[in-house]
NUMAR-653813 format. One record per residue (C-alpha): residue in three letters; chain; x, y, z. Coordinates in Angstrom, 1 decimal. Layout:
BEGIN
<"ALA","A",<X,Y,Z>>
...
***
This chain:
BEGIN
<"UNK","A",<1.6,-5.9,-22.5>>
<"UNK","A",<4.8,-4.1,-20.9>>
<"UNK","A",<7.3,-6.7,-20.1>>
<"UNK","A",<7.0,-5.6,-16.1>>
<"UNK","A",<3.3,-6.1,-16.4>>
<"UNK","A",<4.3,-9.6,-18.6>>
<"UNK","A",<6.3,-10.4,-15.1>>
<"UNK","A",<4.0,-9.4,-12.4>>
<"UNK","A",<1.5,-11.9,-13.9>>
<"UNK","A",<4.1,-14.7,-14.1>>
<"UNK","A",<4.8,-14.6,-10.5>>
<"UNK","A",<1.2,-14.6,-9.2>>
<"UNK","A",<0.7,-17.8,-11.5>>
<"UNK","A",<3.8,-19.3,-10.1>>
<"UNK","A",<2.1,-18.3,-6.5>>
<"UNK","A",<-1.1,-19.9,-7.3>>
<"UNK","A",<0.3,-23.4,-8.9>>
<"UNK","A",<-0.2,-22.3,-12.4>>
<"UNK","A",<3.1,-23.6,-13.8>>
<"UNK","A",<2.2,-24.2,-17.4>>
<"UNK","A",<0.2,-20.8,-17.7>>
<"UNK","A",<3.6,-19.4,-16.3>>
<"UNK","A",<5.6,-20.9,-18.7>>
<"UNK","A",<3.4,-20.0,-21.6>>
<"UNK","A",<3.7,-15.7,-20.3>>
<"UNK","A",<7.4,-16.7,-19.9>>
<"UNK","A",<7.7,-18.0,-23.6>>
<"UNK","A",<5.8,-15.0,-24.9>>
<"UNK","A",<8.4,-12.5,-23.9>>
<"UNK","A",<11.5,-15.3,-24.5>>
<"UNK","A",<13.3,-13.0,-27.2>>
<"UNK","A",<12.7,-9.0,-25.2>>
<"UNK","A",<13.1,-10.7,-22.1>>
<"UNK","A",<16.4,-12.2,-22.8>>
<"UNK","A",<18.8,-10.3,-21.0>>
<"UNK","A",<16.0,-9.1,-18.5>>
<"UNK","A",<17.8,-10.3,-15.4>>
<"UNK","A",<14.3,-10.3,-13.4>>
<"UNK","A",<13.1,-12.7,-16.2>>
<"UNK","A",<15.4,-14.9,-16.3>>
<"UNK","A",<15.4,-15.3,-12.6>>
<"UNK","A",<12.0,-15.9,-12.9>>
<"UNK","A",<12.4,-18.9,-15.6>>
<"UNK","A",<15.1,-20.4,-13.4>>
<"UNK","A",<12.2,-20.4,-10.8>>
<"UNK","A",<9.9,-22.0,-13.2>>
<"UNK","A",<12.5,-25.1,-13.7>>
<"UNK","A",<13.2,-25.3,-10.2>>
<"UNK","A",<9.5,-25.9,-9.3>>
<"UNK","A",<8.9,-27.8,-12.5>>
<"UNK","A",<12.1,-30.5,-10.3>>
<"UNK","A",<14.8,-29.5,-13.0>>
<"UNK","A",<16.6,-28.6,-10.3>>
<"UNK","A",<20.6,-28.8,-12.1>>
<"UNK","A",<19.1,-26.6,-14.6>>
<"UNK","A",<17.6,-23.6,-12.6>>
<"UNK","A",<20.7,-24.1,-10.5>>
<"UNK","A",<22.8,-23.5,-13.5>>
<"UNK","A",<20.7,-20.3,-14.7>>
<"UNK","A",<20.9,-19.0,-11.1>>
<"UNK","A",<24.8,-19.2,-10.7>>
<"UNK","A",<25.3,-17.5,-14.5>>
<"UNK","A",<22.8,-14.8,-13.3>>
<"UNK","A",<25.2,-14.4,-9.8>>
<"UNK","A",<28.5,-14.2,-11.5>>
<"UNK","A",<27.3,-10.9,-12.6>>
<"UNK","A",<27.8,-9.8,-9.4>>
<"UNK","A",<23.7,-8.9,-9.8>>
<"UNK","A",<23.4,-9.5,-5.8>>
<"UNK","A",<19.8,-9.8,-6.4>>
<"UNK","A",<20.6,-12.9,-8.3>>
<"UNK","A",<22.9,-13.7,-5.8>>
<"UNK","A",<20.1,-14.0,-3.1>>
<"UNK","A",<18.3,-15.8,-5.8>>
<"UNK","A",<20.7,-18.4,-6.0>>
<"UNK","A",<21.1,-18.7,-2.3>>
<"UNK","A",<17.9,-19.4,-1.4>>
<"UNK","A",<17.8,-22.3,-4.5>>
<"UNK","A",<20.6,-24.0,-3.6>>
<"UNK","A",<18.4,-24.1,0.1>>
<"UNK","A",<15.9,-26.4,-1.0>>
<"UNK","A",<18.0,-28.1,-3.3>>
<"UNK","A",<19.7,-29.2,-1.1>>
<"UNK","A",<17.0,-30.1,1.6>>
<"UNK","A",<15.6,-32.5,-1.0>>
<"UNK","A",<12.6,-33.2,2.0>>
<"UNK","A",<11.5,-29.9,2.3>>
<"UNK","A",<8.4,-28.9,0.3>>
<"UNK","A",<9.2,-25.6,-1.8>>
<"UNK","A",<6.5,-23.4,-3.6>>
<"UNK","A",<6.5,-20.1,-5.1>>
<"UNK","A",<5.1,-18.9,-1.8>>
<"UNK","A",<8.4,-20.4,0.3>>
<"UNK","A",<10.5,-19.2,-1.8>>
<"UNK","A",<9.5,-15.6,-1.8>>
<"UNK","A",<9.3,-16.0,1.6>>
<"UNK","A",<12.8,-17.1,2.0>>
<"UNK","A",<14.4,-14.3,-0.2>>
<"UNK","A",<13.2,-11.8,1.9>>
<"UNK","A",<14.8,-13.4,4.7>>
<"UNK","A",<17.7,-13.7,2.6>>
<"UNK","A",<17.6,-9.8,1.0>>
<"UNK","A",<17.4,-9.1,4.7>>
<"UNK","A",<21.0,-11.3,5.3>>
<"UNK","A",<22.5,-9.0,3.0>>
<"UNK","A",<21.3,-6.0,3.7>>
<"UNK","A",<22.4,-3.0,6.5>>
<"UNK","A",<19.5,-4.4,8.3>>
<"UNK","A",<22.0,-7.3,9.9>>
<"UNK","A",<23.0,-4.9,12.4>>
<"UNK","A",<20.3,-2.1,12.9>>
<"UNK","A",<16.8,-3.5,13.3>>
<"UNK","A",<14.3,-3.0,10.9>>
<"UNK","A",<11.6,-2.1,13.1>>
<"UNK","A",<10.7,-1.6,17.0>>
<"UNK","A",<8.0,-2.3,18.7>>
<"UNK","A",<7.9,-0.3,21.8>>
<"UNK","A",<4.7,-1.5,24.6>>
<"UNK","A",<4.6,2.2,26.6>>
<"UNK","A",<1.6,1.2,28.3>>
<"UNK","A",<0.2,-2.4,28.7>>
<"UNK","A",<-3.5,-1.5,28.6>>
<"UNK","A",<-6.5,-1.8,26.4>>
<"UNK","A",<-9.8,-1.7,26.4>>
<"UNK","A",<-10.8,-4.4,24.6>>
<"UNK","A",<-10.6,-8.6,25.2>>
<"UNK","A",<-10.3,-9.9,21.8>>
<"UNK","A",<-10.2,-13.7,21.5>>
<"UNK","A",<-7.2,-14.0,19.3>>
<"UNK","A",<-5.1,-11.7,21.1>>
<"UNK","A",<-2.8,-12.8,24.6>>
<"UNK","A",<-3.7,-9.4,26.2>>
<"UNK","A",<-5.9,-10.9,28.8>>
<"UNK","A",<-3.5,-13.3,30.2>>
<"UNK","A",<-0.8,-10.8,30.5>>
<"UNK","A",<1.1,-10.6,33.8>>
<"UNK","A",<2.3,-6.8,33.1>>
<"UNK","A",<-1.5,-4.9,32.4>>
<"UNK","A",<-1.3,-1.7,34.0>>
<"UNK","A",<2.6,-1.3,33.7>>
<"UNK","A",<3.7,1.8,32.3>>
<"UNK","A",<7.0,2.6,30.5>>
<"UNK","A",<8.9,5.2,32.2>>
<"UNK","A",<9.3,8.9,30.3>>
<"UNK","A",<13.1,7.9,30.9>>
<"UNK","A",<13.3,4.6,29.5>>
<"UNK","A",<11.4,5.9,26.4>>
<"UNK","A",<13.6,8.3,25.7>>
<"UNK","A",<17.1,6.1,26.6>>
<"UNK","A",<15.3,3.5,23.7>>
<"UNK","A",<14.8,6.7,21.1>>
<"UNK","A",<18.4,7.9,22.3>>
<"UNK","A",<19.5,4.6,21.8>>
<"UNK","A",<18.8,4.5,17.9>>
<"UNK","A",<19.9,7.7,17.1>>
<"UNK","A",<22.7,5.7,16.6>>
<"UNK","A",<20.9,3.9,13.4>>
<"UNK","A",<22.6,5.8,10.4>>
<"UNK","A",<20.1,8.3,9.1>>
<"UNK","A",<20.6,7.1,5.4>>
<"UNK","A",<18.7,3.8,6.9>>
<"UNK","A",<14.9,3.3,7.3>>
<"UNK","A",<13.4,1.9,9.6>>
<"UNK","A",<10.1,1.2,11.3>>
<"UNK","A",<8.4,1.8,14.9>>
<"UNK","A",<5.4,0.9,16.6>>
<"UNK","A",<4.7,2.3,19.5>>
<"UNK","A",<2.8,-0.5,20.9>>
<"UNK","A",<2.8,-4.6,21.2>>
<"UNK","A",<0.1,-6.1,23.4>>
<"UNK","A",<-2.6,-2.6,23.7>>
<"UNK","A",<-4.1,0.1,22.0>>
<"UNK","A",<-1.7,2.9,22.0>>
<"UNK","A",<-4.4,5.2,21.8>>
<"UNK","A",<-5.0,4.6,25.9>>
<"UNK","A",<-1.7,6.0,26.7>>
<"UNK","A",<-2.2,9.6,27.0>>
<"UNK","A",<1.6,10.3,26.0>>
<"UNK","A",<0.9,8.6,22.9>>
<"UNK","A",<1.3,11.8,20.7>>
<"UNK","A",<4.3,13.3,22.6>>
<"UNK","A",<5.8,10.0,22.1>>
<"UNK","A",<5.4,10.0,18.6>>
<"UNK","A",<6.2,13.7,18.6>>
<"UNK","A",<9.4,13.0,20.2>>
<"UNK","A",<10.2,10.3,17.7>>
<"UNK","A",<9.4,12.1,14.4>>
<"UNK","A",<11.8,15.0,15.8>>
<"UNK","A",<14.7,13.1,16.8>>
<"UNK","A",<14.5,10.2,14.8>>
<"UNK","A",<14.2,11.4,11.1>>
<"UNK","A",<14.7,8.0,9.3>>
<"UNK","A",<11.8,6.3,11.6>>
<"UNK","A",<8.6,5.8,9.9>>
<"UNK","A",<6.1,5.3,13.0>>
<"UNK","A",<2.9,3.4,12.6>>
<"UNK","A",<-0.6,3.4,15.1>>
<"UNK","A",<-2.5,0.3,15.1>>
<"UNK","A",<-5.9,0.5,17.5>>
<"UNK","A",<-9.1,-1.1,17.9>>
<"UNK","A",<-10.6,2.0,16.5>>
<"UNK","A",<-13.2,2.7,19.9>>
<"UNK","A",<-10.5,5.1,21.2>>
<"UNK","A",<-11.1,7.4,18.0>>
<"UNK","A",<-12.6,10.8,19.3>>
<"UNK","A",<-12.5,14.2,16.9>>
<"UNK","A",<-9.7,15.0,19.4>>
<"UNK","A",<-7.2,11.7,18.4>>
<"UNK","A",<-8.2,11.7,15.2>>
<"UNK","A",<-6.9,15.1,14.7>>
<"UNK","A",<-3.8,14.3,16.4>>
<"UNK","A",<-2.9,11.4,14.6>>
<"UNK","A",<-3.1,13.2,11.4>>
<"UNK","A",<-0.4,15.6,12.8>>
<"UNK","A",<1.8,12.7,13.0>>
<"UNK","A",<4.8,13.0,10.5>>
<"UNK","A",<5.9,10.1,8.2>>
<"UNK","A",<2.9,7.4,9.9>>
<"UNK","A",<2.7,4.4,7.8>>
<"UNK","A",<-0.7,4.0,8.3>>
<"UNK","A",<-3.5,4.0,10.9>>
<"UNK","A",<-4.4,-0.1,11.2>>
<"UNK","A",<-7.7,-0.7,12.8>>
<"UNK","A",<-8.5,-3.9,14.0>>
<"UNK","A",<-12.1,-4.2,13.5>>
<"UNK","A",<-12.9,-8.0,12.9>>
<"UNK","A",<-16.8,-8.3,12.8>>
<"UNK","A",<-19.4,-6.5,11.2>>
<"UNK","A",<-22.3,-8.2,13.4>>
<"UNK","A",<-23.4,-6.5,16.6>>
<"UNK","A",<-23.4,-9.9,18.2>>
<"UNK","A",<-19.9,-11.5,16.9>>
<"UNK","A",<-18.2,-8.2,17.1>>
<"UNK","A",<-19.2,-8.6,21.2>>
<"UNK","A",<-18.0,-11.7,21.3>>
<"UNK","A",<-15.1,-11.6,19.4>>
<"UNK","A",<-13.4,-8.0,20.9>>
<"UNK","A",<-15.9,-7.5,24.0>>
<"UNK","A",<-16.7,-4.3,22.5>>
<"UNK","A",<-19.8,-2.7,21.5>>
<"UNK","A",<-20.0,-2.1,17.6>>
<"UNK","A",<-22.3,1.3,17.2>>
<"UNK","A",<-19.5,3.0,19.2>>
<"UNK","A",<-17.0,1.4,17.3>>
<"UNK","A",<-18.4,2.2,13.9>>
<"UNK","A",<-19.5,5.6,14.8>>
<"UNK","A",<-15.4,6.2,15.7>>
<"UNK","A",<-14.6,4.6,11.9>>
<"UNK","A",<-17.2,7.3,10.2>>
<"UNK","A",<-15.7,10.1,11.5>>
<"UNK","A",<-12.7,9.0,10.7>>
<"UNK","A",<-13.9,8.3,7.5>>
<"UNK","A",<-15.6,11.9,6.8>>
<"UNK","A",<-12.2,13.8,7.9>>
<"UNK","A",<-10.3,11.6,4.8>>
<"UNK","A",<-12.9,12.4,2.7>>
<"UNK","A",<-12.6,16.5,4.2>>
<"UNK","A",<-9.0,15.7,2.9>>
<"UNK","A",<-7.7,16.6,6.5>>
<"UNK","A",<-6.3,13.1,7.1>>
<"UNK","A",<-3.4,11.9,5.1>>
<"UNK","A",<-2.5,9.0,6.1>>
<"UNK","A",<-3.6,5.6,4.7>>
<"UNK","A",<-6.3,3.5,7.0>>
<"UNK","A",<-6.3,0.2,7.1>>
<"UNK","A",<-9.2,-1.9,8.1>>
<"UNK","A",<-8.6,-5.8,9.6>>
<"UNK","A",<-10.3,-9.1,10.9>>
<"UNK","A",<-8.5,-12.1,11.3>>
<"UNK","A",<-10.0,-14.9,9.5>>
<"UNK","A",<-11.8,-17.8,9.6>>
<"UNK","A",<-12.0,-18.8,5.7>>
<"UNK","A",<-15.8,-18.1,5.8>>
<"UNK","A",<-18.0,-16.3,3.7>>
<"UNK","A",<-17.9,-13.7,6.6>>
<"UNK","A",<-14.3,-12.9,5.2>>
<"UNK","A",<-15.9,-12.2,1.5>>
<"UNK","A",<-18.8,-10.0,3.5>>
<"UNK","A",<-16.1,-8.0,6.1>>
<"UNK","A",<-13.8,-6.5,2.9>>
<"UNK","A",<-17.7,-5.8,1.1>>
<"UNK","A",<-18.7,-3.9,4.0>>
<"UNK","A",<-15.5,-2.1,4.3>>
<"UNK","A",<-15.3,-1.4,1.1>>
<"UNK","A",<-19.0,-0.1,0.6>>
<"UNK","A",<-19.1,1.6,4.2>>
<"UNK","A",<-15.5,3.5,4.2>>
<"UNK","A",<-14.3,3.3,0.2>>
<"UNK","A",<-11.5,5.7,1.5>>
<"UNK","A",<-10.0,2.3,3.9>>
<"UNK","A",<-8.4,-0.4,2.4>>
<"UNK","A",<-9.8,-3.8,4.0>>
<"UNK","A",<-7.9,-6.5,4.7>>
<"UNK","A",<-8.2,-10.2,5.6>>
<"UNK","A",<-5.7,-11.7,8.3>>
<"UNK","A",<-4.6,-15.4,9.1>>
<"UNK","A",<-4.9,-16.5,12.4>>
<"UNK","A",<-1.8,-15.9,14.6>>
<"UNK","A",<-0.8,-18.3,17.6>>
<"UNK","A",<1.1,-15.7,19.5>>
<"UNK","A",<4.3,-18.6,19.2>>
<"UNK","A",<1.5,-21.0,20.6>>
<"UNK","A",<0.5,-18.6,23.2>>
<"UNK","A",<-3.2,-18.7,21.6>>
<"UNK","A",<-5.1,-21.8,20.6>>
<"UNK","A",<-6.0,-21.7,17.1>>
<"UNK","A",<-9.2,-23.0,15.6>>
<"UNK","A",<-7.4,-23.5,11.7>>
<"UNK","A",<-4.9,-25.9,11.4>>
<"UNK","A",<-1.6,-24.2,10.5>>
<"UNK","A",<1.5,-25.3,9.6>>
<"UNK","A",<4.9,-23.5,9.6>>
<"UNK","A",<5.9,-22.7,7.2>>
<"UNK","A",<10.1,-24.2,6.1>>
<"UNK","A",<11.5,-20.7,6.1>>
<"UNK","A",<13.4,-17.7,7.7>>
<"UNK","A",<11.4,-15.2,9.8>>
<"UNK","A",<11.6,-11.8,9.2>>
<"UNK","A",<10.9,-10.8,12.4>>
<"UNK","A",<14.1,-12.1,13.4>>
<"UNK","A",<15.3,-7.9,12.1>>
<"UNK","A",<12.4,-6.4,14.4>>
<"UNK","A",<13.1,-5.3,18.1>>
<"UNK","A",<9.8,-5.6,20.3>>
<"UNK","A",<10.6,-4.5,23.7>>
<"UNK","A",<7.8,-4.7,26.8>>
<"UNK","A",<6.5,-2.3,29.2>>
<"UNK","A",<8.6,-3.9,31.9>>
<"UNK","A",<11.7,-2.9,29.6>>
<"UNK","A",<12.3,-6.4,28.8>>
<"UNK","A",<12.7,-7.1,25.1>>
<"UNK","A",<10.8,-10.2,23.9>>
<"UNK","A",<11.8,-12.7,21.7>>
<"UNK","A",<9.7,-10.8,18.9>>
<"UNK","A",<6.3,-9.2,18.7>>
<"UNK","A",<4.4,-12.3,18.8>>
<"UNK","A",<5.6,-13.2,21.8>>
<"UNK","A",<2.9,-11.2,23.6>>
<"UNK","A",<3.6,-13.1,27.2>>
<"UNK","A",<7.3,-12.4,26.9>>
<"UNK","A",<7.8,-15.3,27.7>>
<"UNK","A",<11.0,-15.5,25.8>>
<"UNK","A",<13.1,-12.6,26.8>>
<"UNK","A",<16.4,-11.6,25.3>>
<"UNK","A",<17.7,-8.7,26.9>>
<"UNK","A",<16.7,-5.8,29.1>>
<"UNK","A",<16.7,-1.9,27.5>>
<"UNK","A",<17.6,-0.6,30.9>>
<"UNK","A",<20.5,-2.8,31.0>>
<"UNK","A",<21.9,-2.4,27.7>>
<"UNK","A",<21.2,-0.3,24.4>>
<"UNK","A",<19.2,-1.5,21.6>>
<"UNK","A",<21.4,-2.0,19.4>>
<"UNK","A",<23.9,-3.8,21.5>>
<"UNK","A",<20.7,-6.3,22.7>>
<"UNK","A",<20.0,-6.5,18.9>>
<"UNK","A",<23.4,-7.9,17.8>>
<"UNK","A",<23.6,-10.4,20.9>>
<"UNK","A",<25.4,-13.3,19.2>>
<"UNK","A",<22.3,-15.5,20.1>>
<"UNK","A",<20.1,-13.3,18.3>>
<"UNK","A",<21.9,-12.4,16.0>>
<"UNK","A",<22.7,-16.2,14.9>>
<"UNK","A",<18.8,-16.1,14.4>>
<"UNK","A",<19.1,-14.0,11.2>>
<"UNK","A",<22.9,-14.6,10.5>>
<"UNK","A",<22.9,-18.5,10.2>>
<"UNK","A",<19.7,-20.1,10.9>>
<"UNK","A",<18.2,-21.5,7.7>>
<"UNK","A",<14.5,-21.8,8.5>>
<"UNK","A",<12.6,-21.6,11.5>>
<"UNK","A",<12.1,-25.1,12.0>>
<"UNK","A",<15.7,-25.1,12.5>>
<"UNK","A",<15.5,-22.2,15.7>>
<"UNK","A",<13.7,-24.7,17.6>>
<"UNK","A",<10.8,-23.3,20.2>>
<"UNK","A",<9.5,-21.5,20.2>>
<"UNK","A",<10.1,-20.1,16.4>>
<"UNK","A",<9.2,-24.1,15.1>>
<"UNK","A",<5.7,-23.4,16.7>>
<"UNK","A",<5.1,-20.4,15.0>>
<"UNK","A",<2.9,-19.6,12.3>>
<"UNK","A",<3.2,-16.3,11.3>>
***
């Protein structure tokens, strides 16, 4: 087996608990693998979860001196937990703290990595885990003005820089009839902007469908579907299905007509039961050209009461490096503040960028450890 391969398989058995089967992958490789930076990272890992914590440290700080900053974000992040001996750390945390920590060191300190921009506060839908119904700004529309100050603003993001937007937060974008002007506008002045669509999938007509597939650069097309049941799906997004699903195999036929190229993804938020199992089944029978997938529960930052107990989790957020601005022009917190109830700036008052690297904000993602240490409402946030 390819040492990469050998690698992979190590750290989803590190994710899953599976120490011993890790260190048995990790001793098969020992003698290729010994000046594999990647591997060795990986062992120093191992003896960190394993509580020989002097030893990974050790393995972590010769991997560093390198000047390997990969390493160096390695050690960073173990030296974290090491020293918060009461923090629980898995595999999971500490992946999830390294990309908060890659993100520390990256270009992505100053220029956001994504945007979320609400143009139009309106859908048709009233799902049960989304905020959208107790909204104090449905109906507000963004100005064609404001939009284009906010793409005028990150022109200034140098072009050698990804980045994402979303041309939505809290509604379908499909409802605003500017959508694809917007996104038109975007792909033409903003060349290093990967947009991305995410819709309920009712608003899909011939028409959109053909539009969409126009769009340059789109990440994907993310449908939020849910339920598969004519009576839950009701419930659960106030939405009949059969129009829904008719919307999804049209969709579905143009891929297949190879006159869509863009990936589609296909959603429900879970509820860890055997519905989960049957939603990606259906999906994947149904629409084999849609990749399915599961969602946890989000609180909206304890905006939505949540039926699953969830904990947060004792790490960075990288949504601290997003920019999620409202159809009022206010800029919320982040995108899961749906209320905006936590506002940080105002895009008709200032740029983006200048809102972005706010000293409050920016001491989020500059030296904030964890979220439990940004206090509310990031400490009541789940996602």
């Amino acid at each position: 087996m390819p040492l990469k391969q050998v690698l992979a398989e190590v750290e989803n058995r590190l994710h899953r608990g599976e120490l011993a089967r890790a260190e048995t992958l990790l001793l098969s490789v020992r003698y290729s693998a010994v000046q594999s930076p990647p591997a060795r990272r990986l062992q120093a890992l191992l003896y960190l979860l394993q509580g020989k914590t002097e030893t990974a440290l050790k393995e972590f700080s010769r991997l560093a001196k390198n000047t390997d900053t990969e390493s160096a974000a390695w050690l960073a992040v173990a030296q974290y937990y090491a020293a918060e001996a009461g923090r629980s750390m898995t595999a999971a945390t500490f992946f999830g703290q390294l990309t908060v920590e890659r993100l520390r060191r990256s270009p992505y300190m100053d220029y956001p990595l994504e945007v979320h921009i609400e143009t139009l506060t309106s859908c048709n839908a009233k799902c049960s885990f989304c905020p959208y119904t107790t909204l104090d700004r449905i109906g507000t529309k963004m100005s064609d003005a404001l939009i284009d100050k906010i793409i005028s603003d990150l022109e200034a993001i140098p072009q050698t820089l990804p980045f994402g937007i979303s041309p939505f937060k809290v509604n379908d974008p499909l409802i605003d009839k500017r959508i694809f002007d917007i996104c038109g506008r975007i792909n033409r002045r903003l060349p290093n902007a990967r947009p991305r669509l995410f819709t309920n999938g009712s608003p899909l007509t011939d028409s959109i469908i053909e539009r969409i597939a126009k769009i340059e650069r789109l990440q994907h097309l993310w449908i939020s579907l849910n339920e598969i049941e004519a009576e839950a799906y009701q419930t659960v997004m106030g939405l009949p299905l059969e129009r829904t699903l008719k919307c999804l195999d049209r969709l579905h036929q143009t891929i297949e007509a190879g006159n869509f190229p863009h990936p589609v993804i296909v959603s429900r938020v879970r509820d860890r039961s055997v519905r989960d199992e049957n939603f990606v089944e259906f999906v994947r029978r149904r629409y084999p050209r849609f990749f399915p997938s599961v969602m946890p529960y989000a609180s909206w930052a304890g905006q939505i009461e949540t039926a699953e107990p969830l904990i947060t989790p004792p790490t960075g957020c990288a949504r601290w490096f997003e920019l999620s601005i409202m159809s009022t022009g206010q800029v919320a917190l982040c995108c899961m503040d749906g209320e905006g109830k936590h506002v940080i700036g105002d895009i008709a008052q200032d740029s983006a960028l200048a809102i972005y690297n706010a000293p409050p904000y920016r001491k989020l993602r500059e030296n904030t450890a964890t979220r439990l240490d940004a206090g509310f409402p990031c400490n009541q946030c789940f996602q």
